[in-house]
Every structure is written in structure tokens, then in C-alpha cells.
N, C-alpha and C positions, 0 to 999 in steps of 0.2 A: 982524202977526197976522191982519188980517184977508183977506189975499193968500195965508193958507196954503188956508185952504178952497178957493180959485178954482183953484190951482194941482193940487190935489189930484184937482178934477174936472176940470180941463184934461188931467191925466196919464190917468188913466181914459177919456175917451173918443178920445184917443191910443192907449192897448192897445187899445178895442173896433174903434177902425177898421182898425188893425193885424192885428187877427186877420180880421177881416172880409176885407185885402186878399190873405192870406196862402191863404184858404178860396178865394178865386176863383183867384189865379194858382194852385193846386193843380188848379181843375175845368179851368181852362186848359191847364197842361201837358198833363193827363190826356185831353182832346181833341184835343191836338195829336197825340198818341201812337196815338189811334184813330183817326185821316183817315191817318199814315203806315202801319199793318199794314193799311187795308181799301184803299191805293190801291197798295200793295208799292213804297212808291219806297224805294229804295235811296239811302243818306245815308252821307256819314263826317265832314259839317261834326261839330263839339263841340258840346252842347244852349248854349244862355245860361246864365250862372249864377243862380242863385235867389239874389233881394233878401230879406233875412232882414226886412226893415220897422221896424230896432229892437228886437224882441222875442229877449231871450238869456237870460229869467229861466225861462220857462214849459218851455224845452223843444221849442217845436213846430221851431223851424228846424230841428234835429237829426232828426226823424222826418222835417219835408219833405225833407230831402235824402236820408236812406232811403230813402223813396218815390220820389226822383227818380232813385237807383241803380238801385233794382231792376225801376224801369222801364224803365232804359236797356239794363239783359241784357235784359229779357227780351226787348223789341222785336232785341237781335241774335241773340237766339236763333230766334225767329219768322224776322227775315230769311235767318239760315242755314238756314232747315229750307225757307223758300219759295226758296231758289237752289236746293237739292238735288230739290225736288219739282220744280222748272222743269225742272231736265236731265232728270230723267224723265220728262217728260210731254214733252218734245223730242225725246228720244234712242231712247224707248224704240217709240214705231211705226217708228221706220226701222228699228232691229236686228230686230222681228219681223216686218215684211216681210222683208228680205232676208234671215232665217229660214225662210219660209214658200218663198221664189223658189228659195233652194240646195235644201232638200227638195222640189220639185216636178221641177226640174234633173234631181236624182239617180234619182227614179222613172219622170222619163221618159226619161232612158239606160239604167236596169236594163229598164224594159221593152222599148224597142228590141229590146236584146241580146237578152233572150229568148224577144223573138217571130223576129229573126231565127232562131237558133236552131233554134224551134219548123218552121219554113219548110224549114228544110235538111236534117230530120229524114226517110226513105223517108215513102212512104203506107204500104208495110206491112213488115214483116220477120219471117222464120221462124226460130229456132233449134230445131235436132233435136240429141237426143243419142243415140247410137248407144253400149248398154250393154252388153250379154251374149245367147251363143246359146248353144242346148242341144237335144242328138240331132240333132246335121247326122249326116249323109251321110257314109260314107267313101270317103275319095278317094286313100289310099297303101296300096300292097301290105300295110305293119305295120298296117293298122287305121285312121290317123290322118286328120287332114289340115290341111292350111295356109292356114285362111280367115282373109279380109280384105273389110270390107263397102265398096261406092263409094255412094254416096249423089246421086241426081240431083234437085235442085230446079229445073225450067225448065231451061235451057240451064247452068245450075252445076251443076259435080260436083266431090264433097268424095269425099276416101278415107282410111282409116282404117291404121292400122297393120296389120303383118301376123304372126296369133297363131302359132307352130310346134306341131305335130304336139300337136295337141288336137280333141275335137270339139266340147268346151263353153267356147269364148274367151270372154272377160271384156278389151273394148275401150275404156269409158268416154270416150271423144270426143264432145268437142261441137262443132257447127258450125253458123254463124249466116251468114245473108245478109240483103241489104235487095233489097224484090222492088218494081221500076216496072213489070214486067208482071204486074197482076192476073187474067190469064187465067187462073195458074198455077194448077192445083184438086189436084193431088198431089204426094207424093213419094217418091221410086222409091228400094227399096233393094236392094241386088244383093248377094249374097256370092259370094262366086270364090275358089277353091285356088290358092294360090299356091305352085306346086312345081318347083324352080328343075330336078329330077332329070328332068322333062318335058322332051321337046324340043315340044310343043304350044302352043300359050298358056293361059294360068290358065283354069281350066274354071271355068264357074258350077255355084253348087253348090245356088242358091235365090234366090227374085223375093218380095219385097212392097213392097206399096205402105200407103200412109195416104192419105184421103182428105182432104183440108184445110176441106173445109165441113162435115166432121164437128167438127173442132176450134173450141171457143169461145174467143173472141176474150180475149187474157191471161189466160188459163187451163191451164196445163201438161196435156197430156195425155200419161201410160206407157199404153203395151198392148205386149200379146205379141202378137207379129206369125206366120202360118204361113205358110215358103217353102214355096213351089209352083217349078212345071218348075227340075229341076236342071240336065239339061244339055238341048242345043239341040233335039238329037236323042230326047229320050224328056221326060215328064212323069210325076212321084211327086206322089201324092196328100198326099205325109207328107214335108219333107226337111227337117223342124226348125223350131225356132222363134226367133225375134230379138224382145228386148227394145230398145223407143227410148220417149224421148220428142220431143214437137211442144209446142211454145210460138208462139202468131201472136200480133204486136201489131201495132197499128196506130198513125199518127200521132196523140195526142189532138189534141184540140180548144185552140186555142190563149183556154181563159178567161181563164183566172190572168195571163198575159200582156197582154193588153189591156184587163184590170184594176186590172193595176199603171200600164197606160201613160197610162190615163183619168184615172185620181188624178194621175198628176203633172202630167198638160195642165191639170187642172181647179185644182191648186194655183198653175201657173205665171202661168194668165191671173187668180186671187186675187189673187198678187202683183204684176201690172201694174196692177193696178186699184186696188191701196189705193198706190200709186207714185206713179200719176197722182192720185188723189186727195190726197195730201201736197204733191202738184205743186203743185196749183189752191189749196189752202191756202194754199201759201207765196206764192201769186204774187197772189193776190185783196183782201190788204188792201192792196198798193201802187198796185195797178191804181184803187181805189177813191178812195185819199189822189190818186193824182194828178186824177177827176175832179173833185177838190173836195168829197166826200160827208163825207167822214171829216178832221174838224178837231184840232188839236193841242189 
């Protein structure tokens, strides 16, 4: 009887140190678990098992190994989200350099191309259209006649079809050149009868001209035009009039072109440089481990 009491308080501070050791190897595991997420080592040993200390009345073993479950996802949950952040923080400046180098690539072949382009383009070029005349001249016994206009730009001559027995032809042709002689300052348009019933040659029937530095630069100019001198031999005040227009362009300015080709040099030498910067990253902690600086 009297060995119950001693036994009693023998068992009692048996439970107090038992919970007591139960409270540390908890702040313990729990520490352990905070050095492996802040140092990211990578583990697949199995943790120890938890020493339950004797205590199976209270309960607590059951919630320690709770706590020690749902500690162990979480840390591989942490670990898998720190492998997935790894490859991207690995993978992802090399894809957007070599993002950056193809898109520089690409804008400096488009612009190449069209500034070559731009290069092979005349300095300048004329397009005239040659449209309709009214109250020419007659030129065939019936009243009629059989005009056809020649068009001379510099040393090119353009001709037009040839209208039959009318005096007010309606020809619609248009006719374009590219001019490396800018001396040129006009353009000569001629009509002439074309009457096969002649034994002569095609008589002129009327002369005008357009003056080309009247003409503003991509700006279509129609006017009515008045032939003068019909034939070689006599000159009419009055032989009709001819509708054209003058269109003069010039090469532009190659902006757009060496705008485009500027962006891609300036993206391409971007992308060398963050290349070589990834270089020097990857080569700089081994260079260092082998000085000795950098200890395991």
C-alpha cells in the first residue's frame, strides 16, 4: 500500500517528460523542414519514424504523425513548384533571347530587301494618258479623218491606236516610262492622219506639247491641250484640241526602309549581348570554384 502512491507519482512524471520529449522532437522535425525549403535540397531518403515516448492514451501520437504527414506534402509540394520555377528562371532567358535574335534576323532581311528595292527603283518616271480630241481638222475628201496621236518623252516614242473616220477620237491609252535623263522638261504630242487611200505619208494634223516643270511632283495633272501647225507647210491658229494627263513621280526617300533595317541591327546586336551575358553567367561560378573562392 504504501508503494501505490510512489508508483503513482513515478507514472506521472513519466507522462510529463514524455510530453515534454514529444514537444521538442515536434519543434525539431519542424526545424528540420525549415533548413530543407530555405536551402531547396532535394531529398527522396524516407523521414525517421516518430518515437511515440509511450504515450497512446492522450492522443497526441496521432496528431504528431498528422503534422508529420502533412508536412511531408507540403515540403513536396514546395519542392515541385521550386523545380518548375528552376526551369523557368533557366529556360526562359534563353527562349527570349533567341526570340529577340530571330525578330531582329527577320527585320534585317525585310529591310535589306526593300531598300534594295528602293535602289533599283528610276530617279524619276512619267506616266501620260492620252484621252480624247475634238474639232481636228479635216483631212479626207468625206469630211473625216484618221487620227492617231505619237507621244515623244526624250528619245521614247509611244503611239496610240488609230481612230477611223471621225474628228472627235476617244483613245484612252496610257503610257509610262522611267526617265535617267532628267534633262527631259517636256512632252511632245503629235497627231497625224492615217490614210491608207494616200499614196503620202500620214500627214500631221497638230503639235502640243506639256511642259513637265509645270507638273507637281505625284500629282496627276488633265488639261486640254491646242494643236497648232497642222501641216509642215502652213500653220492654223486653231486645229483642235487634245485631252491627256501627266503624272511625274520620283524615287522617295528610302525612310521606312532603313527604319525597318535599324530595328533589326539594333535588336540583333540586343540579342548578342544578353547571349554573351548568359555566357559569362554560366561560365563565372566555375571559374571561381576553381580559384578556390567559392567552397562547397
Amino acid at each position: 500500500a504504501e508503494l501505490v502512491p510512489v508508483l503513482v507519482e513515478a507514472f506521472k512524471q513519466h507522462l510529463t517528460n514524455a510530453a515534454a520529449d514529444t514537444h521538442q522532437l515536434r519543434a525539431q522535425i519542424a526545424g528540420i523542414y525549415d533548413r530543407l525549403d530555405s536551402m531547396a535540397v532535394k531529398t527522396t531518403e524516407p523521414l525517421p519514424p516518430v518515437v511515440s515516448c509511450g504515450i497512446s492514451d492522450d492522443g497526441d501520437d496521432d496528431a504528431l504523425l498528422e503534422a508529420v504527414d502533412s508536412s511531408k506534402h507540403s515540403h513536396r509540394r514546395r519542392r515541385r513548384d521550386t523545380a518548375v520555377t528552376s526551369l523557368i528562371k533557366r529556360f526562359a532567358p534563353r527562349l527570349g533571347t533567341l526570340f529577340i535574335f530571330i525578330a531582329g534576323l527577320s527585320l534585317v532581311m525585310l529591310g535589306s530587301t526593300l531598300l534594295v528595292q528602293n535602289m533599283l527603283l528610276p530617279d524619276q518616271s512619267i506616266t501620260t494618258s492620252v484621252m480624247t480630241a475634238t474639232d481636228l481638222r479635216q483631212m479626207d475628201p468625206d469630211g473625216a479623218a484618221d487620227p492617231f496621236v505619237e507621244v515623244a518623252v526624250g528619245a521614247k516614242v509611244f503611239k496610240t491606236r488609230t481612230v477611223w473616220n471621225t474628228l472627235s477620237p476617244d483613245f484612252w491609252e496610257t503610257f509610262r516610262t522611267d526617265m535617267t535623263d532628267l534633262t527631259v522638261t517636256r512632252i511632245v504630242y503629235q497627231l497625224w492622219d492615217d490614210d491608207l487611200n494616200w499614196a503620202s505619208d500620214p500627214r500631221r494634223m497638230g503639235v502640243a506639247t506639256v511642259d513637265l516643270t509645270t507638273v507637281q511632283h505625284s500629282q496627276e495633272k488633265v488639261t486640254w491641250l491646242n494643236l497648232t501647225k497642222a501641216i509642215a507647210s502652213s500653220s492654223f491658229a486653231d486645229a483642235g484640241r487634245l485631252q491627256v494627263s501627266v503624272l511625274l513621280t520620283y524615287r522617295p526617300e528610302p525612310v521606312y526602309e532603313v527604319c525597318v533595317l535599324l530595328a533589326g541591327v539594333f535588336l540583333v546586336c540586343v540579342a548578342l549581348v544578353m547571349f554573351f551575358s548568359l555566357w559569362i553567367a554560366k561560365k563565372e561560378p566555375r571559374r571561381i570554384g576553381r580559384l578556390g573562392i567559392v567552397c562547397s
